[in-house]
PyMOL Python script that loads the backbone (N, CA, C, O; Angstrom):
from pymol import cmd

cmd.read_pdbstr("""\
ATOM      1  N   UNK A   1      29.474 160.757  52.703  1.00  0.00           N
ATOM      2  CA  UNK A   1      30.745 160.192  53.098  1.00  0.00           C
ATOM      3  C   UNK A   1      30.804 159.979  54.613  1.00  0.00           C
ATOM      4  O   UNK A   1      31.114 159.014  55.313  1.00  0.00           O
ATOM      5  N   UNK A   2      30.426 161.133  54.847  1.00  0.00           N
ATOM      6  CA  UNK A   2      30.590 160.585  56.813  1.00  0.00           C
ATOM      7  C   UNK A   2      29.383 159.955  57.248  1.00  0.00           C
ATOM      8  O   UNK A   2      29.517 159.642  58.431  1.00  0.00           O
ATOM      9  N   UNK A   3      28.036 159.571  56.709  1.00  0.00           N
ATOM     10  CA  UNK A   3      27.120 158.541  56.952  1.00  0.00           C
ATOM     11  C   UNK A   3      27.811 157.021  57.102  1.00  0.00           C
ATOM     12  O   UNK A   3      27.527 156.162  57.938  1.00  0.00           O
ATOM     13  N   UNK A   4      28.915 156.951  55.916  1.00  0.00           N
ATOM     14  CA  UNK A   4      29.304 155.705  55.459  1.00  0.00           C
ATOM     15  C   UNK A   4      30.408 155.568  56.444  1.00  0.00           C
ATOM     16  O   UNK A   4      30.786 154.405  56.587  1.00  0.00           O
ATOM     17  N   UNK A   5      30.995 156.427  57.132  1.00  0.00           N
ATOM     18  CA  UNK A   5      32.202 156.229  58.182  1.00  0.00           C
ATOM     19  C   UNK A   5      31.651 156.060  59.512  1.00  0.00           C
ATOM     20  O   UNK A   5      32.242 155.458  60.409  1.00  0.00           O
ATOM     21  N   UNK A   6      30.614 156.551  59.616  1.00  0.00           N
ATOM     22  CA  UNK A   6      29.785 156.157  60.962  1.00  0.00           C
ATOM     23  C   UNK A   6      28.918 154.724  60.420  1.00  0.00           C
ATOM     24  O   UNK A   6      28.218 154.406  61.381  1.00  0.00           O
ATOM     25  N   UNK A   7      28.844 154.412  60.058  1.00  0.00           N
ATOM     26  CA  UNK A   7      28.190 153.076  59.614  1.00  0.00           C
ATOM     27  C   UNK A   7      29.379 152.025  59.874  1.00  0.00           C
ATOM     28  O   UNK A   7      29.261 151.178  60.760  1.00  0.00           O
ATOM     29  N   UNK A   8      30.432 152.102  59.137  1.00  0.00           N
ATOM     30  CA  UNK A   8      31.468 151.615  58.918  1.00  0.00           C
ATOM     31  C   UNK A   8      32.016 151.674  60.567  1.00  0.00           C
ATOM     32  O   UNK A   8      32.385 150.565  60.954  1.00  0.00           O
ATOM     33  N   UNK A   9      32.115 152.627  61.463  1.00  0.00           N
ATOM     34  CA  UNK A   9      32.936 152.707  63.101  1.00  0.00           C
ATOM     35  C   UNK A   9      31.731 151.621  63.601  1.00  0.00           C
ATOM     36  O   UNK A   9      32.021 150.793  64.465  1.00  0.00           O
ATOM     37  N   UNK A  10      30.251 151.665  62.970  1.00  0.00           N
ATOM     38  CA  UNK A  10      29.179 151.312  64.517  1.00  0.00           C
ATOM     39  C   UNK A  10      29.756 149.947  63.834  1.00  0.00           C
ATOM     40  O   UNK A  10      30.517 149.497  64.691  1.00  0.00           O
ATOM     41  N   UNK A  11      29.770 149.000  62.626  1.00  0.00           N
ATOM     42  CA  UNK A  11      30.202 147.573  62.475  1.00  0.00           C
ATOM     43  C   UNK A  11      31.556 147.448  63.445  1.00  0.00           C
ATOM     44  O   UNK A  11      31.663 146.774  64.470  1.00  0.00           O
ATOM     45  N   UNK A  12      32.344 148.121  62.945  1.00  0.00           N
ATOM     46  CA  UNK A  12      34.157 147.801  63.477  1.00  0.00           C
ATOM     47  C   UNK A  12      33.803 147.969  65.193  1.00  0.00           C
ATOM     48  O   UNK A  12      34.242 147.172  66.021  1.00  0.00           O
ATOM     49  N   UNK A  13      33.087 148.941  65.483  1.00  0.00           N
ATOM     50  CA  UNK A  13      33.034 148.371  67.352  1.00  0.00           C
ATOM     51  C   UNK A  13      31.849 146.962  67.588  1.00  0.00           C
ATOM     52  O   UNK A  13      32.019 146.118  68.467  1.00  0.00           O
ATOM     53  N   UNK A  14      31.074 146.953  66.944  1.00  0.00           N
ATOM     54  CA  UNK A  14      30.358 145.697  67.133  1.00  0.00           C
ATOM     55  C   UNK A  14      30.978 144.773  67.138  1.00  0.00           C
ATOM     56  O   UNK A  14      30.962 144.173  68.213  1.00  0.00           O
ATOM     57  N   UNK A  15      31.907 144.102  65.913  1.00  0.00           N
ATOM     58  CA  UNK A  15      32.589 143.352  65.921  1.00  0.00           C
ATOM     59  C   UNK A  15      33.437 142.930  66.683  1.00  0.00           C
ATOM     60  O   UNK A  15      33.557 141.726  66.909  1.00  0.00           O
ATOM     61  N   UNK A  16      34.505 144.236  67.455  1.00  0.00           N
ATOM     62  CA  UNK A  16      35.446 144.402  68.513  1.00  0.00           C
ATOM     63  C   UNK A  16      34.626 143.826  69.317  1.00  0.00           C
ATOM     64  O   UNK A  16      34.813 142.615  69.438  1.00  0.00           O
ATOM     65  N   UNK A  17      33.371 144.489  70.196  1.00  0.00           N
ATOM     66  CA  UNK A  17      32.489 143.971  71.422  1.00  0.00           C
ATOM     67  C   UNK A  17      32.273 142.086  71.137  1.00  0.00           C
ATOM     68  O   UNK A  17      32.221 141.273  72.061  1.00  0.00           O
ATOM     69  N   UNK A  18      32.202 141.828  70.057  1.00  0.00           N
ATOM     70  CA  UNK A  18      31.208 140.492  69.679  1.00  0.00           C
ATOM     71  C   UNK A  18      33.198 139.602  69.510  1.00  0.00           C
ATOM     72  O   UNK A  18      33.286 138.376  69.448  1.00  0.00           O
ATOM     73  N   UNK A  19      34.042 140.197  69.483  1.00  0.00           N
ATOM     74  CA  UNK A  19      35.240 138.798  69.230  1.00  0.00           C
ATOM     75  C   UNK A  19      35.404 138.964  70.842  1.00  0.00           C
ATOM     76  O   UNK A  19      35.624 137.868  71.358  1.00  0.00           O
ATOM     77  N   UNK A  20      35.340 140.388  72.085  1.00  0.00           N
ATOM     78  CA  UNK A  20      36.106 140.498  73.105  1.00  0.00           C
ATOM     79  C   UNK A  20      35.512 139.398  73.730  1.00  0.00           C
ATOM     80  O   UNK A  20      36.064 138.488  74.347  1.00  0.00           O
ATOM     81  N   UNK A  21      33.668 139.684  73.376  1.00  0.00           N
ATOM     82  CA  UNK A  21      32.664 138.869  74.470  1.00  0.00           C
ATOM     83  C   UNK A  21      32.872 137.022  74.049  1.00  0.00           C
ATOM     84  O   UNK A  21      32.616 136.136  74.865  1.00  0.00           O
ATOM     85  N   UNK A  22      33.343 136.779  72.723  1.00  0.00           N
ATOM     86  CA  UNK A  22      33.868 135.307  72.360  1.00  0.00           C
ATOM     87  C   UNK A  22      35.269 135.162  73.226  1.00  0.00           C
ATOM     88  O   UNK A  22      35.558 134.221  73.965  1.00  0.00           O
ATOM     89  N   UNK A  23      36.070 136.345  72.943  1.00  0.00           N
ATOM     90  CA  UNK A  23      37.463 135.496  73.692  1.00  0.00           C
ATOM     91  C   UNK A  23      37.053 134.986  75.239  1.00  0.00           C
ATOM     92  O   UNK A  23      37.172 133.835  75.658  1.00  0.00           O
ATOM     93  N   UNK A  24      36.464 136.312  76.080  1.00  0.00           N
ATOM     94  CA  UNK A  24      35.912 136.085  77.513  1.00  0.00           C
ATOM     95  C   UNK A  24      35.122 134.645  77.639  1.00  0.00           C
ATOM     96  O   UNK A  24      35.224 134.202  78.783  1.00  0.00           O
ATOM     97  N   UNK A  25      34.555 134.018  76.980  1.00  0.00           N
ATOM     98  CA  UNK A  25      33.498 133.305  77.317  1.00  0.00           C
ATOM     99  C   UNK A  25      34.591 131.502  76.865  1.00  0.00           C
ATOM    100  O   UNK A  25      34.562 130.368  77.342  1.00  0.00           O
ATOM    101  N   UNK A  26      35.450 132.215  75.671  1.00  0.00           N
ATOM    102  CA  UNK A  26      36.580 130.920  75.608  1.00  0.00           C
ATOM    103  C   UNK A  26      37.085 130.686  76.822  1.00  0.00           C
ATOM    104  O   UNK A  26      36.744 129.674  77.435  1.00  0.00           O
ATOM    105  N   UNK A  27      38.042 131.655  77.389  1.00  0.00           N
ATOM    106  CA  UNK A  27      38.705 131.842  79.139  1.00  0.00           C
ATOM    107  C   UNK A  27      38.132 131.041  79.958  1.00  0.00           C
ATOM    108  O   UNK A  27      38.403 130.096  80.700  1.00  0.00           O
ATOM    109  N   UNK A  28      37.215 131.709  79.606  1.00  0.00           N
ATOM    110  CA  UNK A  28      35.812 131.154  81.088  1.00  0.00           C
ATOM    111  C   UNK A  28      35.785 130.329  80.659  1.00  0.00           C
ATOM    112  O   UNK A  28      36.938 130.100  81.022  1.00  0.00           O
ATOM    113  N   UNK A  29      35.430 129.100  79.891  1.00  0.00           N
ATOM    114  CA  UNK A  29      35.237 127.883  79.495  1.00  0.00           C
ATOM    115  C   UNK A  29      36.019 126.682  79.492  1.00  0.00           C
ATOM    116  O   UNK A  29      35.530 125.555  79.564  1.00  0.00           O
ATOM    117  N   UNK A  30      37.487 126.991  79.391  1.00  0.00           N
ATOM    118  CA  UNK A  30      38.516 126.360  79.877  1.00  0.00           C
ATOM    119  C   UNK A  30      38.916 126.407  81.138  1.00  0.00           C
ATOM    120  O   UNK A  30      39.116 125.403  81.822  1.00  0.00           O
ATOM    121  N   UNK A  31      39.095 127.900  81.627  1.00  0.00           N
ATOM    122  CA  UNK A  31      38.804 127.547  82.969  1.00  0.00           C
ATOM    123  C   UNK A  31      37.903 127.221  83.977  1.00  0.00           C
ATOM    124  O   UNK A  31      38.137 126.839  85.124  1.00  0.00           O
ATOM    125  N   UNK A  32      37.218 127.349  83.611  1.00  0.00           N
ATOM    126  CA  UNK A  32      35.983 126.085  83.997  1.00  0.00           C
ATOM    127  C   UNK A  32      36.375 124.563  84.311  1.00  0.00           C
ATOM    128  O   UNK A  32      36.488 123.867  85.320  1.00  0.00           O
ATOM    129  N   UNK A  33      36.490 124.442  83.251  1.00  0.00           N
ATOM    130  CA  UNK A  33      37.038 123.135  82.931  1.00  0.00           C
ATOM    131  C   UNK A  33      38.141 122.167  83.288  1.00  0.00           C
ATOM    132  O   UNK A  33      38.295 120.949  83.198  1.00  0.00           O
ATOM    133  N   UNK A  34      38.979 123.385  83.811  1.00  0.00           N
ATOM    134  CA  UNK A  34      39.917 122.860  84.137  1.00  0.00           C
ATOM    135  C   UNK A  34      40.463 123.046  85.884  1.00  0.00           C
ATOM    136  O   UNK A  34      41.425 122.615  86.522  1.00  0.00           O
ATOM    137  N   UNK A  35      39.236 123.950  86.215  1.00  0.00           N
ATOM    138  CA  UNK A  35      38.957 123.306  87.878  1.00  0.00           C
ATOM    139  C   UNK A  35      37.916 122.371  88.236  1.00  0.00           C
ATOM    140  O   UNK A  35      37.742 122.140  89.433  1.00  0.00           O
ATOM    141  N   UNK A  36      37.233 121.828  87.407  1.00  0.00           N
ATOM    142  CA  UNK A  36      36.539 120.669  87.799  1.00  0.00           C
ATOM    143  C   UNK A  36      34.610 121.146  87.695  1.00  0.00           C
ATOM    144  O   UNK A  36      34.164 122.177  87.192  1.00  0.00           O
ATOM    145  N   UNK A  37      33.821 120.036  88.330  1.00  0.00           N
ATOM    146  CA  UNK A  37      32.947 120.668  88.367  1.00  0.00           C
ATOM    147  C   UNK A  37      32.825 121.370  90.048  1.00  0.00           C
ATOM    148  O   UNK A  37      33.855 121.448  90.718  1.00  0.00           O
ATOM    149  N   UNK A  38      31.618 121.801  90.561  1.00  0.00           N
ATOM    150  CA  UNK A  38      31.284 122.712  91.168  1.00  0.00           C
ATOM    151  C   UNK A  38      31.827 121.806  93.132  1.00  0.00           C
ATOM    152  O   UNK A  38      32.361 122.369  94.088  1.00  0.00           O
ATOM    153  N   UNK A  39      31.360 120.270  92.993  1.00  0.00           N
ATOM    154  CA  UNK A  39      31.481 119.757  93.896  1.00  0.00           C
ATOM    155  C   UNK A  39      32.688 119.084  94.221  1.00  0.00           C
ATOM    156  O   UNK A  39      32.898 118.770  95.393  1.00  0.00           O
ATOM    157  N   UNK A  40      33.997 118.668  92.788  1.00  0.00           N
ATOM    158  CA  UNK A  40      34.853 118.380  93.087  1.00  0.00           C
ATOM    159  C   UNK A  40      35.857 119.768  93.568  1.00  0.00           C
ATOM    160  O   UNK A  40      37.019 119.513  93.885  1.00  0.00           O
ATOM    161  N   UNK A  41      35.449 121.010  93.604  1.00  0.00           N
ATOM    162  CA  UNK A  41      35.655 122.414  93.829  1.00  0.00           C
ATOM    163  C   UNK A  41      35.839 122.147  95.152  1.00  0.00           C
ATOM    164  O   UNK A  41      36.853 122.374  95.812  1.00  0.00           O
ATOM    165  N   UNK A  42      34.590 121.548  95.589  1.00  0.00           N
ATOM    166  CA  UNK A  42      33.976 122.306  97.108  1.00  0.00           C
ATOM    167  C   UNK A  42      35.066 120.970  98.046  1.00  0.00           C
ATOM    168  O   UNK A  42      35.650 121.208  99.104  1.00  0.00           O
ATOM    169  N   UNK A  43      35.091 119.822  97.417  1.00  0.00           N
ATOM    170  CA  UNK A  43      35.888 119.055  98.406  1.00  0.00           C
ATOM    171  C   UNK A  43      37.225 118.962  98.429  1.00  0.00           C
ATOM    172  O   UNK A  43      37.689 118.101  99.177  1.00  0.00           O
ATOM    173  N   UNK A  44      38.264 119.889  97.556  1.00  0.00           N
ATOM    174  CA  UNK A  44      39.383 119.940  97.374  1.00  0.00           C
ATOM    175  C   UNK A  44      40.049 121.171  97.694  1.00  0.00           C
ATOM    176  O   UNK A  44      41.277 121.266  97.721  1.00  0.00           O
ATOM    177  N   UNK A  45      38.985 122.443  98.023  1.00  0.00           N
ATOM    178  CA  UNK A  45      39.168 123.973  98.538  1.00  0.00           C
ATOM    179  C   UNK A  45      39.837 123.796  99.981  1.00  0.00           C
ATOM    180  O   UNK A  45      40.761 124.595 100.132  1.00  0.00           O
ATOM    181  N   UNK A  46      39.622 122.986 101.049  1.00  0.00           N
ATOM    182  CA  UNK A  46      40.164 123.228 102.151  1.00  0.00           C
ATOM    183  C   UNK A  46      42.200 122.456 101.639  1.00  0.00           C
ATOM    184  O   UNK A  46      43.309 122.858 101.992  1.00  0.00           O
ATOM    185  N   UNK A  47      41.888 121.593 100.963  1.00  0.00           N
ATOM    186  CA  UNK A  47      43.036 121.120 100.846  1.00  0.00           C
ATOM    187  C   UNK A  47      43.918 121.881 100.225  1.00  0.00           C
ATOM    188  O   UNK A  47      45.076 121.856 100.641  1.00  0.00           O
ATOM    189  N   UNK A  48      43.531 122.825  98.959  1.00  0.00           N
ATOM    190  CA  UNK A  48      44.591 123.860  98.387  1.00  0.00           C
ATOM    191  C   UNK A  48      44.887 124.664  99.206  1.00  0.00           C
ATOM    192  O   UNK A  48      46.064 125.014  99.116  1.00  0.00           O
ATOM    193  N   UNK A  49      43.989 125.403 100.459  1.00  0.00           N
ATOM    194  CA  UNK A  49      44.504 126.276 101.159  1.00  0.00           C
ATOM    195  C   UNK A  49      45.311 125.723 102.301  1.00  0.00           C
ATOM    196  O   UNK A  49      45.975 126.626 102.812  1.00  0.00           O
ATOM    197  N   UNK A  50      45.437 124.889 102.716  1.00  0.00           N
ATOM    198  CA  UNK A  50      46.195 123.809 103.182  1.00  0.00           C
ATOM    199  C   UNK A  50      47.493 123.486 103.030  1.00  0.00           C
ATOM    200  O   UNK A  50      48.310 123.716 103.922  1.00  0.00           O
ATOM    201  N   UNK A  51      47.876 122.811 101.664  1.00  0.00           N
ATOM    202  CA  UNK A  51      48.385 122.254 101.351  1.00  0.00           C
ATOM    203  C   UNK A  51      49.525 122.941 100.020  1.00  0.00           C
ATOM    204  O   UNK A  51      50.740 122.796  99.878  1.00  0.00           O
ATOM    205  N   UNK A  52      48.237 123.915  98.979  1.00  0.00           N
ATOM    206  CA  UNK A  52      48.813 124.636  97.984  1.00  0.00           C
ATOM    207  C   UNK A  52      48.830 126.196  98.030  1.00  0.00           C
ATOM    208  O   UNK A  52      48.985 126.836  96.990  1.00  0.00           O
ATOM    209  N   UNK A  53      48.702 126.682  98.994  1.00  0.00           N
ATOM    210  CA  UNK A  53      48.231 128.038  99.274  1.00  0.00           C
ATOM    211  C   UNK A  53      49.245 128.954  98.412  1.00  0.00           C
ATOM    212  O   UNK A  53      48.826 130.083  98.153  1.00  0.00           O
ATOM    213  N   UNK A  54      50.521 128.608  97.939  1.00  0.00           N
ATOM    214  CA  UNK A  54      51.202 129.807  97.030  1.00  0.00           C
ATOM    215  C   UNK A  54      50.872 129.112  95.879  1.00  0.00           C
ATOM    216  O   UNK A  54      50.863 129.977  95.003  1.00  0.00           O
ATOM    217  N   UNK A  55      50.526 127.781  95.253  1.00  0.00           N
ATOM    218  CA  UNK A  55      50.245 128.216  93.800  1.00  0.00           C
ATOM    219  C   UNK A  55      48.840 128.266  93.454  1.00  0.00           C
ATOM    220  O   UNK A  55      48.432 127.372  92.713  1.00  0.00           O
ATOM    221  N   UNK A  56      47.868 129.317  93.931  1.00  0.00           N
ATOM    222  CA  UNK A  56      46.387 129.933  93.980  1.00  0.00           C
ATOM    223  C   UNK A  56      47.066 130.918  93.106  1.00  0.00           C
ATOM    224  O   UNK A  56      48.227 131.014  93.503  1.00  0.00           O
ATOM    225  N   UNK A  57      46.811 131.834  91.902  1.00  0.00           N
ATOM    226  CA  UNK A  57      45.274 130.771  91.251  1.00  0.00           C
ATOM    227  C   UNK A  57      45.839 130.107  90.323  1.00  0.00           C
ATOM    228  O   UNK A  57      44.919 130.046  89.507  1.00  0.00           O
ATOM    229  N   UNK A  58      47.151 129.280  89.626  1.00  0.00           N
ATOM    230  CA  UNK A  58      47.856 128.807  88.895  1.00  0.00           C
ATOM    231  C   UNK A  58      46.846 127.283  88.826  1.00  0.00           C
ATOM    232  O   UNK A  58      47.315 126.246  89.294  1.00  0.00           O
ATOM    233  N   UNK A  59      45.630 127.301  88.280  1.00  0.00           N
ATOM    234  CA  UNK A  59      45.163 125.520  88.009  1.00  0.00           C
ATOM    235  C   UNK A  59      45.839 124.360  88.236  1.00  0.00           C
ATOM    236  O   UNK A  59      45.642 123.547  89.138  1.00  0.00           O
ATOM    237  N   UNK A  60      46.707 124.331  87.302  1.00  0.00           N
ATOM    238  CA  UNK A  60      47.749 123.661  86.741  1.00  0.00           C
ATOM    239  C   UNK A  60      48.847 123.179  88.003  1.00  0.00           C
ATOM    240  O   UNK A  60      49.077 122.019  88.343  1.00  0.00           O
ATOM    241  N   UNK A  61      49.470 124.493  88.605  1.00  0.00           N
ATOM    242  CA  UNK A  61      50.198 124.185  89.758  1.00  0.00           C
ATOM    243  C   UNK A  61      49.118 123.457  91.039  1.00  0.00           C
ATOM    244  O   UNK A  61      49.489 122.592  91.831  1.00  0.00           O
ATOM    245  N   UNK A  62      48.089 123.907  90.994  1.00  0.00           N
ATOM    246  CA  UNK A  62      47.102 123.345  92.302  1.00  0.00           C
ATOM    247  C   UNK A  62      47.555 122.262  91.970  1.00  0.00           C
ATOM    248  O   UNK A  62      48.616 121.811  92.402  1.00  0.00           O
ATOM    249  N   UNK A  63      46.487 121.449  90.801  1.00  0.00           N
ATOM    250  CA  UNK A  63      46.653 119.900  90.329  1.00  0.00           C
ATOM    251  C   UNK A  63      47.779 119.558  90.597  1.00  0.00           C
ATOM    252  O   UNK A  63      47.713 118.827  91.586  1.00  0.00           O
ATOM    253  N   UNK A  64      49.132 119.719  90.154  1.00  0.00           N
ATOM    254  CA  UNK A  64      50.260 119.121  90.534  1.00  0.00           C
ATOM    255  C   UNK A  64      50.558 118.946  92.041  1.00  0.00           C
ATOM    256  O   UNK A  64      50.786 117.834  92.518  1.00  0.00           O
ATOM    257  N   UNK A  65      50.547 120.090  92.778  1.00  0.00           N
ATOM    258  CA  UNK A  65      50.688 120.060  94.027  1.00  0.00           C
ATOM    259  C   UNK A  65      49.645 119.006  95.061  1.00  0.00           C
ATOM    260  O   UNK A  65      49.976 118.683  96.202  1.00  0.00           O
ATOM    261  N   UNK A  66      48.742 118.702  94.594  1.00  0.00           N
ATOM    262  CA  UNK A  66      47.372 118.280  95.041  1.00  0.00           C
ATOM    263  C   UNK A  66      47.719 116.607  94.955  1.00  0.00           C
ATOM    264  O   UNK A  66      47.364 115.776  95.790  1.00  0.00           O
ATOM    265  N   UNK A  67      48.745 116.266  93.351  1.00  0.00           N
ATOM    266  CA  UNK A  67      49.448 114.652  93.775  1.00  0.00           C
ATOM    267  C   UNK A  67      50.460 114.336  94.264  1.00  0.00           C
ATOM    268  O   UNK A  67      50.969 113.263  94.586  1.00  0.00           O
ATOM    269  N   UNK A  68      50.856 115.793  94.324  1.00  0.00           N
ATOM    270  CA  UNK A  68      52.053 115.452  95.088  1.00  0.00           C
ATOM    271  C   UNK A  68      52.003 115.501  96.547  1.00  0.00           C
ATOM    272  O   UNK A  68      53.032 115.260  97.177  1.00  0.00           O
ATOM    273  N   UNK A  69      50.729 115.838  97.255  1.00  0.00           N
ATOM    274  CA  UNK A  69      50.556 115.842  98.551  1.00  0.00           C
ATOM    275  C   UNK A  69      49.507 115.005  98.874  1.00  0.00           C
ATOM    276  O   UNK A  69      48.902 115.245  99.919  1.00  0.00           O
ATOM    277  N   UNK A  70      49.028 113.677  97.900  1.00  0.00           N
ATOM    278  CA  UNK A  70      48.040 112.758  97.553  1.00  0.00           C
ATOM    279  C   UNK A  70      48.048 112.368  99.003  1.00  0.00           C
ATOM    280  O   UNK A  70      46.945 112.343  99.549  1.00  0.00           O
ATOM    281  N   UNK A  71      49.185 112.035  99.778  1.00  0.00           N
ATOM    282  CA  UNK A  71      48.840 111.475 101.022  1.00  0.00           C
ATOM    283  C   UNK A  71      48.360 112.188 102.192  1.00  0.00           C
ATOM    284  O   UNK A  71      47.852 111.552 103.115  1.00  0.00           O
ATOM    285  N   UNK A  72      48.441 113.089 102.225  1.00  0.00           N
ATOM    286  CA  UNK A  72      47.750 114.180 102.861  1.00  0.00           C
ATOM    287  C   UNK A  72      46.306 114.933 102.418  1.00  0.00           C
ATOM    288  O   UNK A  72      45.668 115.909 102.813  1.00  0.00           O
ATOM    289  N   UNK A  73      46.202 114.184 101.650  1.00  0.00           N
ATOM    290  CA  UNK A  73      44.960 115.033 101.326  1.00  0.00           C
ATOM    291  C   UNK A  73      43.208 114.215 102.054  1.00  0.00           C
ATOM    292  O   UNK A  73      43.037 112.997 102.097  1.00  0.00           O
ATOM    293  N   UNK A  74      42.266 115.141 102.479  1.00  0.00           N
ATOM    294  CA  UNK A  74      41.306 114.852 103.125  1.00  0.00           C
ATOM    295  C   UNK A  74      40.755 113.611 102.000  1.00  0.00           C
ATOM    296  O   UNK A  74      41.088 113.355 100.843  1.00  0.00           O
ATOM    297  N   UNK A  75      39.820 113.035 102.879  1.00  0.00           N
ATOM    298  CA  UNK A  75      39.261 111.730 102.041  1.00  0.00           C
ATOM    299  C   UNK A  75      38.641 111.987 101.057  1.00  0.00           C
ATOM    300  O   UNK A  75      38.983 111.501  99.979  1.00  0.00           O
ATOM    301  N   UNK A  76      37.529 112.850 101.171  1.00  0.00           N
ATOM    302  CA  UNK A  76      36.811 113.704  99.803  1.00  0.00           C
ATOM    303  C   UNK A  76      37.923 114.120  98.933  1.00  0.00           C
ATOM    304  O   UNK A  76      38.186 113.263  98.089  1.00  0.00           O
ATOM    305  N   UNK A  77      38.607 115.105  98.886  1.00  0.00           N
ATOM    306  CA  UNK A  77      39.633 115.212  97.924  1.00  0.00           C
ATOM    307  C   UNK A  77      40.478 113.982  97.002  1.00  0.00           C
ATOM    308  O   UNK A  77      40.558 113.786  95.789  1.00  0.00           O
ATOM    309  N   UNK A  78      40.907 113.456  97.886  1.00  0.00           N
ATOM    310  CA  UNK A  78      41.488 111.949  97.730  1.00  0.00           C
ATOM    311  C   UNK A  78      40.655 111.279  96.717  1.00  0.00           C
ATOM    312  O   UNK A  78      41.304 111.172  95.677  1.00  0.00           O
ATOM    313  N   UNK A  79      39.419 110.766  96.612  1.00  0.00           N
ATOM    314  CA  UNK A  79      38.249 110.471  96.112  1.00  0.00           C
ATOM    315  C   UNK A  79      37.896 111.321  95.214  1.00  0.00           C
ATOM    316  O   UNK A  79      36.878 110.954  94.628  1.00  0.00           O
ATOM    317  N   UNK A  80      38.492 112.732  94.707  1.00  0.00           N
ATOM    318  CA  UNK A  80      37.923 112.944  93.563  1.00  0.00           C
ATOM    319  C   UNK A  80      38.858 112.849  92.546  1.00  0.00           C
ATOM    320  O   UNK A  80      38.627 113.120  91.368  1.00  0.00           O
ATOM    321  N   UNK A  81      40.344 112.309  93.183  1.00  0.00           N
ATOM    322  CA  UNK A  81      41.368 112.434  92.136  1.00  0.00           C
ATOM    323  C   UNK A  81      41.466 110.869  92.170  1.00  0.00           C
ATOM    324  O   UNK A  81      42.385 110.492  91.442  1.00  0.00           O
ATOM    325  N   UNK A  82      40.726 109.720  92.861  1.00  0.00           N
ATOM    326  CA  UNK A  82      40.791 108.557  92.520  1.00  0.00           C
ATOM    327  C   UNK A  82      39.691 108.174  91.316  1.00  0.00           C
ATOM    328  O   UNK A  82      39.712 107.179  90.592  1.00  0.00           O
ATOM    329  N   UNK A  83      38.856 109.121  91.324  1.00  0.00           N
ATOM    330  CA  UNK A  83      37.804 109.098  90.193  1.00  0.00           C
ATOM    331  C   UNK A  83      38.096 109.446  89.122  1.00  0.00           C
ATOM    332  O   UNK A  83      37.618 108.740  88.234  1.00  0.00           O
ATOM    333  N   UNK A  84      39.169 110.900  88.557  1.00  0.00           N
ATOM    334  CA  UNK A  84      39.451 110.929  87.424  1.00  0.00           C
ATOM    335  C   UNK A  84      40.661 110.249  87.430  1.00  0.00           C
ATOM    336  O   UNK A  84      41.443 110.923  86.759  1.00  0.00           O
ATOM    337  N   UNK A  85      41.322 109.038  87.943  1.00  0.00           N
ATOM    338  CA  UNK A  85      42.556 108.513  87.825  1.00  0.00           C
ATOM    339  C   UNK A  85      43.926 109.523  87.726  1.00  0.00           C
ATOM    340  O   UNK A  85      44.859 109.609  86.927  1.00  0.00           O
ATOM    341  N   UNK A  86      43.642 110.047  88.639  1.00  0.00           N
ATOM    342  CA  UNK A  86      44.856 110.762  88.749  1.00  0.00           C
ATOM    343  C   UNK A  86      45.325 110.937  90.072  1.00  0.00           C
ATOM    344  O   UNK A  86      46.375 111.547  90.279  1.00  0.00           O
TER     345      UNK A  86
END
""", "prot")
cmd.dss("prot")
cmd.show_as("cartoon", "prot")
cmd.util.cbc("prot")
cmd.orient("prot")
């Protein structure tokens, strides 16, 4: 009986470890995604601290703030939100 309950705990934490390490890697994947890739990162970083510095780390608020200060924003930046049309 207690072979089968230790058998039974080592599945139920595997499983726990194997959905936590899926939810983490969902997170990460959207947010990923939804700051851009690595170089539209690098030319729009001086402008959030700039421009959006209280809504860090809110994505969502950057982006908004980022068209709404479209005219101010450095040329690189400018240029990466004329590329995804936004």
């Amino acid at each position: 009986m207690k072979a089968r309950f230790l058998r039974f705990a080592g599945v139920k934490s595997r499983a726990r470890r194997a959905s936590t390490v899926g939810l983490f890697l969902t997170l990460f994947a959207s947010a990923a995604h939804g700051q851009g890739t690595a170089e539209q990162r690098r030319a729009c970083t001086p402008d959030v601290y700039r421009l959006c510095a209280g809504e860090i780390p809110n994505v969502r608020a950057i982006t908004a703030c980022l068209r709404r200060n479209r005219s101010s924003l450095s040329e690189a930046c400018r240029s990466v939100f004329d590329q995804a049309g936004g």
